[in-house]
C-alpha positions in Angstrom: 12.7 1.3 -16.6 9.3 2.8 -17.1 8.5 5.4 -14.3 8.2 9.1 -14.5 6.5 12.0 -12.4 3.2 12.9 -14.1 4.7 16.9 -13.6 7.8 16.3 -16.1 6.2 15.0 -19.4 3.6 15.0 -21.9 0.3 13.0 -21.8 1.9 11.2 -24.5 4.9 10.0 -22.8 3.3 9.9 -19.8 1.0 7.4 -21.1 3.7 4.8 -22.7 5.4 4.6 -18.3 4.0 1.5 -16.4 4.3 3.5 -13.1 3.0 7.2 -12.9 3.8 9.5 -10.0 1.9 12.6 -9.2 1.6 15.3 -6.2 -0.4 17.4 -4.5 0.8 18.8 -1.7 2.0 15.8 1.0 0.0 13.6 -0.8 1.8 11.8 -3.9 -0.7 9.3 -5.9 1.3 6.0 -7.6 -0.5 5.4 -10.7 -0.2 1.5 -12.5 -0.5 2.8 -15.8 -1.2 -0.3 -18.2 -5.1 0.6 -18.3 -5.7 -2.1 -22.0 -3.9 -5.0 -19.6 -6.4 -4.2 -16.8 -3.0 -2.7 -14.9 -1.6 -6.3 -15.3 2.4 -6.4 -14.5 5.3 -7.1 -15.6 8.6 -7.5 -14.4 9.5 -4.2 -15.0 6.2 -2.9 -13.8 7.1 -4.6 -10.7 10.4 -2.8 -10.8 9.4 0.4 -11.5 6.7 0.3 -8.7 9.8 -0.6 -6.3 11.6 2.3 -7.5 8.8 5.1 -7.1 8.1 3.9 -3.7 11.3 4.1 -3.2 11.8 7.6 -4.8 8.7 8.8 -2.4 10.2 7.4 0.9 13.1 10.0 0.6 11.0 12.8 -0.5 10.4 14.6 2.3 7.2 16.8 1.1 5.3 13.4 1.1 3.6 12.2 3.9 0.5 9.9 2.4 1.1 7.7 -0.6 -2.4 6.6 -2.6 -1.8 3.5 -5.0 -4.5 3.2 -7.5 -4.6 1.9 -11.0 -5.1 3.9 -14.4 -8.8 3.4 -16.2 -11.3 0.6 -14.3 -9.3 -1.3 -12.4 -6.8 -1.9 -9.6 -4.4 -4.3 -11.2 -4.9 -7.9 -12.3 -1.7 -9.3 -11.0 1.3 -10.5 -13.1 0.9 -10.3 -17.5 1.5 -13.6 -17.9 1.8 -12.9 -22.2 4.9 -11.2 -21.4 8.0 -13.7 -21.0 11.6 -12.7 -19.4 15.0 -14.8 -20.1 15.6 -14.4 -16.2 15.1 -17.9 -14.3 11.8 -18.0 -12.4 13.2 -18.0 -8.8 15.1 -14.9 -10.0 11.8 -13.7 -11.8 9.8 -14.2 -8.1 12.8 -12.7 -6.2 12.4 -9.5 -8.4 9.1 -9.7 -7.3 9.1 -10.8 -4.0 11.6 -7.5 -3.5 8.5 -5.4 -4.5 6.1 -6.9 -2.0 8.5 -6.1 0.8 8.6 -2.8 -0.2 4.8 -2.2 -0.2 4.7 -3.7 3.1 7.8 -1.8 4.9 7.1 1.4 3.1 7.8 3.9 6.4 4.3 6.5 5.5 0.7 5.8 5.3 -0.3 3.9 2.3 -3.6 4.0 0.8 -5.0 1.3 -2.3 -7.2 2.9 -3.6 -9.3 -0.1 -5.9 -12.1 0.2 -8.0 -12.7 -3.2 -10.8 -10.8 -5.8 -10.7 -8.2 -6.4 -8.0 -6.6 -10.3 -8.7 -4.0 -12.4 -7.4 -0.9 -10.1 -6.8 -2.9 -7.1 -7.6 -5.1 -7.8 -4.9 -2.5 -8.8 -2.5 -0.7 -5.7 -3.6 -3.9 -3.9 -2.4 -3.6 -6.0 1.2 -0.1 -4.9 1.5 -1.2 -1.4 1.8 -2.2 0.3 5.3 -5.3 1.1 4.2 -6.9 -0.3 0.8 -10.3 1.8 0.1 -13.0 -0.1 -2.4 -15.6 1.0 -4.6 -18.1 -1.0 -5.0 -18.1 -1.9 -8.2 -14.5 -4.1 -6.9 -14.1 -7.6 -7.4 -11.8 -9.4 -5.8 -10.1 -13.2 -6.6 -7.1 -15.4 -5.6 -7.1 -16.5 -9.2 -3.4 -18.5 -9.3 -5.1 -21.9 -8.9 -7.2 -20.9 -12.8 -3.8 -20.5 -14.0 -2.2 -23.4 -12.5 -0.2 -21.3 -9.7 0.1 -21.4 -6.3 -0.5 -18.0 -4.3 2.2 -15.6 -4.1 2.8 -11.6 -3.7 2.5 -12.5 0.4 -1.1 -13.8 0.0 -0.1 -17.1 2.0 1.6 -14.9 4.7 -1.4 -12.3 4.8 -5.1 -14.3 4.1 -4.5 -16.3 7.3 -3.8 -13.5 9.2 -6.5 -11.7 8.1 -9.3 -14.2 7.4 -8.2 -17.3 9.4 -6.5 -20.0 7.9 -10.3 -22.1 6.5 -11.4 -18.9 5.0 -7.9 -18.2 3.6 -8.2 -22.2 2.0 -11.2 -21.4 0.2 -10.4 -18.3 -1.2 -7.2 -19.5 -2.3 -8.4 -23.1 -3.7 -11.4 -21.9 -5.2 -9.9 -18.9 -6.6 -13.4 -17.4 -6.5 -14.4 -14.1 -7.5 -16.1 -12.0 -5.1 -17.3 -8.5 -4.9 -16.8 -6.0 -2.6 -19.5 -6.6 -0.2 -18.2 -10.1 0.4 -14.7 -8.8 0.7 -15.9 -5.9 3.4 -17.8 -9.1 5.5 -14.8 -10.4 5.7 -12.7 -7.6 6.9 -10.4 -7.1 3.8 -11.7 -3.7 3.6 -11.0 -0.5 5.1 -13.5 1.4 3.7 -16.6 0.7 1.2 -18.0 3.4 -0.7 -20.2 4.2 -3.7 -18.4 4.3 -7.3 -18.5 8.0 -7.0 -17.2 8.6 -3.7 -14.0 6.9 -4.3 -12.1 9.7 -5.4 -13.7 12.0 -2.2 -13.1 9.2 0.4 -9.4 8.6 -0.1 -8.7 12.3 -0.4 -10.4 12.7 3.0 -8.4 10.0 4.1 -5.3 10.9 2.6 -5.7 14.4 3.9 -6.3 13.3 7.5 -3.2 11.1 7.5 -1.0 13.4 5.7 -1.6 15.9 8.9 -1.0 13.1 11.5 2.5 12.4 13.2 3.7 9.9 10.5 6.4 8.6 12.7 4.4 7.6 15.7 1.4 6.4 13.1 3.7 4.1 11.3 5.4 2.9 14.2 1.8 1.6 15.6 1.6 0.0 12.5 4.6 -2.1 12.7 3.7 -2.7 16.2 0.5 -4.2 15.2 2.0 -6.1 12.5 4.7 -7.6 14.5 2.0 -8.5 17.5 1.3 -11.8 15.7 4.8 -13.3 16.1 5.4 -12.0 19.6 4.9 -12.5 22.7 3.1 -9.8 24.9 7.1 -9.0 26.7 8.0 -8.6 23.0 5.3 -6.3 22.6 5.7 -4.1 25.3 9.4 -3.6 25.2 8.5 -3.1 21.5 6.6 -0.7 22.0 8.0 0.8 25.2 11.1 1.6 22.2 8.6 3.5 19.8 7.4 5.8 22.3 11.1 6.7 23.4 11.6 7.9 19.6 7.5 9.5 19.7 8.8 11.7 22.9 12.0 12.7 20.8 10.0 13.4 17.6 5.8 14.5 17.7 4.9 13.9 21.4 6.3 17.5 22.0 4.2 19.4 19.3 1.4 17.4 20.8 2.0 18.5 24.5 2.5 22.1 23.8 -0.6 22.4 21.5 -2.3 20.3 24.5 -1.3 23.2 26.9 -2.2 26.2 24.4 -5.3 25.0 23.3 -5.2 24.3 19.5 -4.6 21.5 16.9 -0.9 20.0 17.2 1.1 20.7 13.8 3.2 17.8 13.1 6.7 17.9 11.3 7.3 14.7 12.1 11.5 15.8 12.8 14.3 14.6 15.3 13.5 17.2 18.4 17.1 16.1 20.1 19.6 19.0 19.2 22.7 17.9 17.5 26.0 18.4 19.0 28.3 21.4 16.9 
């Protein structure tokens, strides 16, 4: 399986790994490293990208995760050159199994997307908690070009997001847009300059990483979940998170509060284990 932390090899092993991982500090960056395919996936890609978020939601040091591609763009979805002996519904499952992990990954996760982001590379970027554009970003649901129906979650998060007309087009058309057009319609975070990219998620990565990633990512579910209950659901939901919040951050908050300084958040259980 190709993944490996930037830290333990050469550039030239480090450069034949689909899936890079490197640190600084709480923030770890996931790197799709398949810059001559435009970042375009495989199955093991997929696989490997499962398995280092996975690697990073144990590893208590990191607190932000940034997801970006390797050379001038995000990712172009699945390599459809490469073929697998695996039966397709097994192939999607693989797949599929990657999404969800994106998507219930339990700390902040940033897409960081300059070029082209395309069919499940650009609903890869949606599946992130934050997904930051240059742009110079373009943007298409391209499956209908290549005689595919959406997939990745795109018919689960473009009618959330855009309404279910808007979602049509972009998903019939397959257009290409830039990044203006994807900002208009709210499927951006944040839009800077080509040359701010690297400043802006850093800033953002920074400000999250010193958050209380327990209460943050439980608001985040919360908001997630709000289209498929009802407002009972919501508030018992969420009457639940703050139970764990008061057992966790709230604290840290309440005592810096009181002493008049910035809160430091560990983000650890505050309920004292029996001997």
């Amino acid at each position: 399986m190709s993944i490996e932390s930037v830290t333990s090899t050469t550039d030239t092993e480090s450069a034949e790994r689909d899936v890079l991982i490197s640190r600084d500090g709480a923030v770890a960056t996931i790197t799709l490293n398949r810059p001559a395919r435009r970042n375009a996936m495989t199955l093991d890609s997929w696989i490997a990208l499962r398995e280092a978020l996975g690697e990073l939601a144990l590893d208590d040091a990191t607190r932000v995760v940034v997801l970006t591609g390797a050379g001038d763009d995000f990712c172009t979805g699945a390599d459809l050159d490469k073929r697998t002996p695996m039966h397709p519904l097994n192939r999607m499952r693989q797949i599929n199994a990657t999404a969800l992990a994106v998507d219930e990954f339990p700390k902040p996760l940033i897409a960081k997307v300059r070029g082209y982001a395309v069919g499940a590379g650009w609903n890869l970027a949606l599946l992130c908690d934050l997904l930051i554009a240059s742009r110079d970003a373009q943007f298409s649901q391209i499956f209908a070009k290549r005689g595919l129906s959406v997939d990745f979650g795109g018919s689960w998060l473009l009618p959330r997001m855009v309404g279910l007309h808007r979602a049509k087009r972009l998903v019939m058309l397959a257009e290409m847009i830039d990044a203006e057009q994807a900002d208009a319609l709210g499927l951006v975070s944040e839009l800077v300059e080509p040359d701010e990219l690297d400043a802006t998620v850093a800033r953002f990565a920074t400000r999250l990483a010193a958050a209380p990633t327990v209460a943050v990512m439980q608001s985040t579910r919360l908001i997630e979940d709000s289209t498929t209950s009802s407002l009972r659901e919501a508030l018992e939901n969420e009457a639940r998170s703050q139970a764990v919040n008061f057992a966790t951050d709230a604290p840290a908050a309440l005592r810096a509060f009181i002493e008049k300084r910035p809160p430091a958040f560990s983000g650890e259980w505050q309920v004292p284990q029996p001997r």
